[in-house]
C-alpha positions in Angstrom: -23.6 -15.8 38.2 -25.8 -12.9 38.2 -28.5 -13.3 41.0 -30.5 -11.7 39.5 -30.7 -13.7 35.9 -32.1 -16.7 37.1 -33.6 -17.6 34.0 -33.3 -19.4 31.2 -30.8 -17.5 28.6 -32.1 -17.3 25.0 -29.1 -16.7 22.6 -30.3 -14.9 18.9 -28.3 -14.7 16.1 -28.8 -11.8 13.5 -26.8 -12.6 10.6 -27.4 -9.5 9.3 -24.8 -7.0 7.0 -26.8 -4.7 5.3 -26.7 -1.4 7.2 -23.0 -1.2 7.0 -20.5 0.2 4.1 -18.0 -3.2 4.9 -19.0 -6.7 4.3 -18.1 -9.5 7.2 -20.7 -8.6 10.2 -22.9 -11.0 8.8 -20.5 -13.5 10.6 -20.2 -12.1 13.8 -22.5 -14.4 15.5 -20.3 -17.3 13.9 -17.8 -15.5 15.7 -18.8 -15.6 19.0 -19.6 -19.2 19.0 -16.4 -20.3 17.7 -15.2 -18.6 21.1 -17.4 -20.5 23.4 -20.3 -18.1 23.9 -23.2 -20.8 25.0 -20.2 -23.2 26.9 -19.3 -20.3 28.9 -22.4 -19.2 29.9 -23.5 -22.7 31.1 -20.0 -23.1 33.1 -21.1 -20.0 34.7 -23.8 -21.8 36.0 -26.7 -20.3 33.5 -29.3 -22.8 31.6 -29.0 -21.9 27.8 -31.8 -22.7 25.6 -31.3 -24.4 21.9 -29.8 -21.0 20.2 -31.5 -19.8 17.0 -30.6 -17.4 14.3 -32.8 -15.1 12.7 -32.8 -15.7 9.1 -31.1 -12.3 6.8 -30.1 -11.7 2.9 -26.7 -11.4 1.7 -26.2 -7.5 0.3 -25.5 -9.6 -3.3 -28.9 -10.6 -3.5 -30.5 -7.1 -2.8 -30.4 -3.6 -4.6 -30.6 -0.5 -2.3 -33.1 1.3 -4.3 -33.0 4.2 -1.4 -30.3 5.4 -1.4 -31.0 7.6 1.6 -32.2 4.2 3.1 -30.0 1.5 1.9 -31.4 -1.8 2.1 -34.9 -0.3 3.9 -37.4 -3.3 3.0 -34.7 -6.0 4.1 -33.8 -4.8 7.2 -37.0 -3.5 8.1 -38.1 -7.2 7.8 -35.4 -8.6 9.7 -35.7 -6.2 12.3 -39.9 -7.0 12.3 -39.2 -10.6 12.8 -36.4 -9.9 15.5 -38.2 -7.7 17.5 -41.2 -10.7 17.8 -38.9 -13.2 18.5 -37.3 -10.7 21.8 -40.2 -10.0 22.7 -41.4 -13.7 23.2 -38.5 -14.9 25.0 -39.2 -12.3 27.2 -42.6 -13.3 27.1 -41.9 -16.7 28.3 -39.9 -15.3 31.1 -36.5 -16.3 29.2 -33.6 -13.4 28.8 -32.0 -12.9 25.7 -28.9 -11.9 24.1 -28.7 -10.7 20.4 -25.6 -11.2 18.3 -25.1 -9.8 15.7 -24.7 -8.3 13.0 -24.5 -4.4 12.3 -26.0 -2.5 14.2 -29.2 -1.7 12.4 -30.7 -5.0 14.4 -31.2 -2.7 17.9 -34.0 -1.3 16.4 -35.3 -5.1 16.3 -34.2 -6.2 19.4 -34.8 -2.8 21.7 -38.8 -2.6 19.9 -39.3 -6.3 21.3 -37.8 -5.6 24.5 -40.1 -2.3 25.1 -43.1 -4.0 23.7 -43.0 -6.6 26.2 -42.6 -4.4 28.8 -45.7 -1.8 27.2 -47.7 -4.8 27.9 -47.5 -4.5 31.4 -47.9 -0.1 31.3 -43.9 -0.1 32.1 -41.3 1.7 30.4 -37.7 0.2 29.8 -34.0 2.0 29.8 -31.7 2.1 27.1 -27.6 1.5 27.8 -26.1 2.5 24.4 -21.9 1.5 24.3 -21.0 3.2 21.0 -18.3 5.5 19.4 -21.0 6.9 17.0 -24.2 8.6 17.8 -26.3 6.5 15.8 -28.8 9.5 15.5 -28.7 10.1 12.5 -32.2 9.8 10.6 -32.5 9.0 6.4 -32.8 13.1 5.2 -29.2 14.2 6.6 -27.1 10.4 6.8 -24.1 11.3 4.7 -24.1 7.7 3.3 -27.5 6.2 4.0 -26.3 3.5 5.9 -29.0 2.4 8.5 -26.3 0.8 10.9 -26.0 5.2 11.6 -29.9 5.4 12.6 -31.7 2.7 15.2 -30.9 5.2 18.1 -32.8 8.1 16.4 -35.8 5.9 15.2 -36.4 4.3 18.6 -36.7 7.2 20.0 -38.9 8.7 17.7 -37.6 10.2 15.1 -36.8 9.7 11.4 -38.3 7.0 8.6 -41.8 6.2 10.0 -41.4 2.2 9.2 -38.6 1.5 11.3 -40.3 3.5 14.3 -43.4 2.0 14.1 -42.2 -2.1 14.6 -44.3 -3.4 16.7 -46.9 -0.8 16.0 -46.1 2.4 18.7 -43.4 5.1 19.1 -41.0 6.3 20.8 -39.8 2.8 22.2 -37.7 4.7 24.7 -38.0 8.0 26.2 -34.8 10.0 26.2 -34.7 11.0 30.2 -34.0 7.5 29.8 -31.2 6.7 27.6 -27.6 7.1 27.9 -24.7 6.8 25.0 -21.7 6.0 26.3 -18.2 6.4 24.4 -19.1 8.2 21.5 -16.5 10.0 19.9 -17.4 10.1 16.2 -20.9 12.4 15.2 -21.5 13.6 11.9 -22.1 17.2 12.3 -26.3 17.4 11.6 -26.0 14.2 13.8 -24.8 16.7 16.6 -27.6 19.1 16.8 -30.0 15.9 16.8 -28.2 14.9 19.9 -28.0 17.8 21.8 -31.5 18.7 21.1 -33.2 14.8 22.1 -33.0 14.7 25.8 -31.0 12.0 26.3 -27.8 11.4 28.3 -24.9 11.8 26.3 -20.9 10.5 27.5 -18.3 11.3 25.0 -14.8 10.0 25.7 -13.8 13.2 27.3 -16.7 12.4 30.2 -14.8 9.5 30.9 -11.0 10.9 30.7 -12.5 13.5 33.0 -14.4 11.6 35.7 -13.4 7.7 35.5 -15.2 5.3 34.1 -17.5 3.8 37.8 -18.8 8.0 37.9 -20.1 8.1 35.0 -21.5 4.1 34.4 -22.9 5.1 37.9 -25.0 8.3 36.7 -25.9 6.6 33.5 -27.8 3.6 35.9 -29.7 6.4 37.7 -31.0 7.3 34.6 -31.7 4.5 32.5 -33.6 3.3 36.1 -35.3 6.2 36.2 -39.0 5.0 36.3 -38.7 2.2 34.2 -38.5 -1.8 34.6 -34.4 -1.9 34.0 -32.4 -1.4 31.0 -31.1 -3.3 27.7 -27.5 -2.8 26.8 -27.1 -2.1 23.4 -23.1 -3.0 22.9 -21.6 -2.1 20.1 -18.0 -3.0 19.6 -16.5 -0.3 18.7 -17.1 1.9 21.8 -14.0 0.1 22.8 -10.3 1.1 21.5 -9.0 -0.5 18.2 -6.1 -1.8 20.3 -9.1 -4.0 22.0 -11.7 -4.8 19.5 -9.6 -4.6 16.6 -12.4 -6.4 14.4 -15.1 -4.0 13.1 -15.3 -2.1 10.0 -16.2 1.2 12.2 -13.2 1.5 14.1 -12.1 4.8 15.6 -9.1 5.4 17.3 -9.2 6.8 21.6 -11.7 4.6 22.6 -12.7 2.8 25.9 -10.1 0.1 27.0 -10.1 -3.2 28.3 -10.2 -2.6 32.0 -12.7 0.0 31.4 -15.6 -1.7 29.1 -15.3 -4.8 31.8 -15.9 -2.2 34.6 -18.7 -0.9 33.1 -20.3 -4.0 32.5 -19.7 -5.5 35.7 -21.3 -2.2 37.6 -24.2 -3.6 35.0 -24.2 -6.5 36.6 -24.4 -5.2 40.0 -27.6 -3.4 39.4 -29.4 -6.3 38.8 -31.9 -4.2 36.6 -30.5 -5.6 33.1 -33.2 -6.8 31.0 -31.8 -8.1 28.1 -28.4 -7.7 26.0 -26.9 -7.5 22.3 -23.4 -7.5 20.9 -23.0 -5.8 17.4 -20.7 -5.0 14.7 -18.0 -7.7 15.0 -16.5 -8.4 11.9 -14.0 -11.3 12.1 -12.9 -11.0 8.4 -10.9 -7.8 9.9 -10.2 -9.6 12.6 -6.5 -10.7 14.2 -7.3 -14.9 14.9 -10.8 -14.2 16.8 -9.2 -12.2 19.1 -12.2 -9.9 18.9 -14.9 -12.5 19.8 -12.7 -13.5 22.8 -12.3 -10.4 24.3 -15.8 -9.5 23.2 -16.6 -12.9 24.6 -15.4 -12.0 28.2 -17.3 -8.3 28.2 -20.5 -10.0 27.7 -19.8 -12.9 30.7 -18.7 -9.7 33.0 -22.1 -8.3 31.8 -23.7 -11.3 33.1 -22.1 -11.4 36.5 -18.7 -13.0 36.1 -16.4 -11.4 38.3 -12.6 -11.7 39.5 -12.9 -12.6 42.9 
């Protein structure tokens, strides 16, 4: 177990499909419990509270009247009533982990996790596994799919609902985020990027210098000042070979040996505040081998080791 985590772990599920172009995220929380999430958590030693889910429309009952937007009022409200529940558990001195779910939901979970932590006049870091940039913002997104956006609109930028959940913005300051993985930007998404501040790895960083130097110089800076960090995990930071069920897949990713180093130098620290998992899709799935490997990243994430 994780020293540090000696609370009581708060599981939310965010059933939520909306932000993507493929159907079949909605079920990656289902996912995840089929593979033993809460068991394995509690044979690690960790309490785990009564998991809840967080209640989100199927695309069929919904019309994306913005097209820019898609699905704006539904997962705005989703996101709204996400971002309370995070921030209560952490609130009640409980830690919580997100399932999900595209990942439109980090602007939820990431805007309860800092508005705990405004409460107290603190800042928090931001951890961002990804093989997109999730920058871009509703005026340049080539398909208007919000699962593109939560990066740019917690840190400031973009529609002026989604930054304002919980009522202030930026949610994160970009000295203290760092995207690790990326290796698929839109090209207007690439100026955004270079021009925010915040601490960008591409998959080059980490062919270059090895996985431990650069999860090492992404903790100094998501420490930086600030309370610790969430980790914002999104599934597809990791080689298709790996995780090959999501709907954003993207061949040259991180492998196996390397997402688990990174999340157990996560670990380490001690500093980790909270966690989410996005965009598995088990309908493009290979018999839930996805959520088990998936399954595994987020107990080394919470202190499981080898020895």
């Amino acid at each position: 177990m994780n020293a540090t985590v000696q609370k009581v772990i708060q599981i939310i599920g965010v059933p939520l499909d909306l932000g993507a172009s493929r159907r079949g995220t909605d079920m990656g929380p289902s996912a995840l419990r089929i593979a033993g999430l809460g068991t394995a958590l509690r044979d690690m030693g960790y309490e785990v509270a009564r998991e809840t889910d967080i209640p989100a429309p199927a695309m069929e009952t919904g019309t994306p009247e913005d097209l820019k937007a898609r699905f704006k009022p539904q997962i705005l409200e989703v996101c709204t009533e996400l971002a309370t529940q995070v921030k209560d558990t952490l609130d009640s001195g409980d830690f919580p982990i997100v399932v999900g779910g595209d990942h439109s939901i980090a602007m939820g979970t990431v805007s309860g996790v800092a508005s705990h932590f405004r409460q107290r006049n603190e800042k928090v870091g931001l951890l961002w596994f990804d093989a997109h940039g999730d920058m871009n913002i509703p005026e340049i997104s080539p398909s208007g799919n919000i699962h593109g956006m939560p990066l740019a609109h917690l840190l400031g930028n973009g529609d002026e609902d989604f930054k304002q959940i919980e009522g202030f913005s930026p949610k994160v300051q970009p000295s203290n985020v760092a995207l690790i993985g990326v290796r698929d930007i839109d090209a207007n998404e690439r100026n955004l990027i270079r021009e925010s501040g915040i601490h960008a790895y591409s998959m080059r960083d980490i062919d270059e210098r090895g996985m431990a130097a650069v999860i090492k110089e992404a903790l100094e800076y998501v420490n930086d000042g600030t309370a610790g960090f969430h980790i914002s995990f999104d599934v597809d930071g990791c080689d298709p070979s790996v995780i090959p069920g999501s709907g954003t897949l993207v061949p040259g990713g991180v492998n196996y040996r390397e997402a688990h180093l990174m999340l157990e130098y996560c670990a380490d620290d001690g500093r980790m505040t909270s966690l989410e998992v996005v965009e598995l899709n088990p309908f493009l799935d290979h018999g839930n081998v996805s959520a088990e490997r998936t399954l595994e990243l987020i107990l080394s994430a919470m202190g499981k080791s080898i020895l």
